[in-house]
C-alpha positions in Angstrom: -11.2 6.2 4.1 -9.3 2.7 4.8 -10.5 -0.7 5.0 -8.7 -3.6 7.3 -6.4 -1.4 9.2 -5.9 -3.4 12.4 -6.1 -1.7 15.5 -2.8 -1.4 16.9 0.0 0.9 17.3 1.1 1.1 14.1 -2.3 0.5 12.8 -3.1 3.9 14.1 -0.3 6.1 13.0 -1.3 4.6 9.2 -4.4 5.6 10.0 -3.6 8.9 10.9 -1.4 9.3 7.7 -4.0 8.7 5.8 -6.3 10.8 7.6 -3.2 13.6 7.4 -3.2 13.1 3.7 -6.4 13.7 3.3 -6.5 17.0 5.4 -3.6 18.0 2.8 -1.1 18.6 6.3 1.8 18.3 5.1 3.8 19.9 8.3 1.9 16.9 10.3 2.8 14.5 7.5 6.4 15.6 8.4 6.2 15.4 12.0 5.6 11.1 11.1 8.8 11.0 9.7 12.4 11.0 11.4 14.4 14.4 10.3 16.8 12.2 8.7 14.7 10.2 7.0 14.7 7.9 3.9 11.7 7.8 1.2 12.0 5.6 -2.0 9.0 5.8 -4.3 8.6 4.3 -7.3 5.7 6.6 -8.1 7.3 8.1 -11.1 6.1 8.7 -14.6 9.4 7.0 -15.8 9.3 4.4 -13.2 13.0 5.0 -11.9 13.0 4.9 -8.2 12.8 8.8 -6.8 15.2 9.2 -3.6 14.1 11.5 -0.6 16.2 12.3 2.2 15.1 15.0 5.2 12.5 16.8 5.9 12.9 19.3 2.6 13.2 16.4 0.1 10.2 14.8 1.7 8.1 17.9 1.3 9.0 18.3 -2.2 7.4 14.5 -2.4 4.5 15.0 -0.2 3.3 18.3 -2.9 1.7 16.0 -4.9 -0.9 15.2 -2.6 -2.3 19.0 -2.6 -4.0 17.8 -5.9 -6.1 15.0 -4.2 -9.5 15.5 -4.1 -10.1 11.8 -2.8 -8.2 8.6 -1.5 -9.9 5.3 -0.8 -7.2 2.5 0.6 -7.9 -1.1 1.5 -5.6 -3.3 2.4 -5.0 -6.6 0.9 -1.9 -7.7 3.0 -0.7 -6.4 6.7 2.8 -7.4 8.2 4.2 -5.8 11.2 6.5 -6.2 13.7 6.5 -4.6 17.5 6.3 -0.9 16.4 9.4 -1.4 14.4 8.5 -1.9 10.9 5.2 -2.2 9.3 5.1 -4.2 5.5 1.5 -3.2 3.5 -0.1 -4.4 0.4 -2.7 -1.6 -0.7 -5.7 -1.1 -3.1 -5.6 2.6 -3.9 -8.1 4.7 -5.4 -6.9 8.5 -5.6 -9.8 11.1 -7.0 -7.8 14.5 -8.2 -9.1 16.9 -10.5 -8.4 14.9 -13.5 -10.2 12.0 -12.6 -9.8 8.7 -10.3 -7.2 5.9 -10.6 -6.7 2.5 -9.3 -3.8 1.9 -8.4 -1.9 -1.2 -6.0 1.1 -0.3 -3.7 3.3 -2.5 -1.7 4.7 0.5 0.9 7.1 -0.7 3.9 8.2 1.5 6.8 11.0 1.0 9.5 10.5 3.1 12.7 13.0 4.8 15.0 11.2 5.6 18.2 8.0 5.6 17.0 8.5 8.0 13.6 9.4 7.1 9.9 12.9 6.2 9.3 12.4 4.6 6.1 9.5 4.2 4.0 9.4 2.4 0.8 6.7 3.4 -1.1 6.2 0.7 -4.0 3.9 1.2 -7.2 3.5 -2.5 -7.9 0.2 -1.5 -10.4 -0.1 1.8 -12.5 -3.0 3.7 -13.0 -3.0 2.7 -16.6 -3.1 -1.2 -15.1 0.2 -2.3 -16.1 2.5 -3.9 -13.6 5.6 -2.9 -12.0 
């Protein structure tokens, strides 16, 4: 589920990652993304950016959402320009097995013909409500 998603191009392909996310695809999740591309996440338990490059790497990345049980996104800022790049504030709440956290990202994509050349995927607020 996402909240204030504009309804344009790019609005649609996040929602459709989300809604790919949620279905677990990972393949389809793929298929978003250049075959060269770039993914820096900050999503680590010792907050060091993590560095993905390719299809491979980026599956390795994209494991971690097998465990979801739930995501609930609303966005609190939306920047984008022409299909080109896209610059996101978001309200996260993830349900996995463990339990549900709240977390806030600040993710950024530049597209090459229409797919994922790089995404930055910021943790700006940890589940344990500390700040990046």
């Amino acid at each position: 589920m996402e909240k204030n998603v504009p309804n344009t191009p790019l609005g649609q392909l996040y929602k459709e990652h989300i809604a790919l996310i949620l279905k677990k695809d990972i393949e389809a999740i793929l298929d978003q993304y250049t075959p060269d591309a770039l993914l820096i996440s900050s999503f680590s338990d010792d907050r060091k950016p993590r560095y993905y490059r390719g299809r491979a790497e980026l599956r390795e990345h994209f494991q971690g959402i097998l465990a979801l049980k739930g995501l609930e996104v609303e966005i609190a800022f939306w920047g984008e320009d022409d299909y080109r790049a896209l610059m996101i504030v978001e309200d996260v709440k993830a349900t996995t097995a463990e339990g549900t956290a709240t977390m806030r990202f600040a993710d950024s994509w530049v597209l090459q013909d229409g797919k994922i050349s790089i995404h930055f995927a910021g943790m700006v607020q940890y589940p344990d409500g500390s700040i990046a």
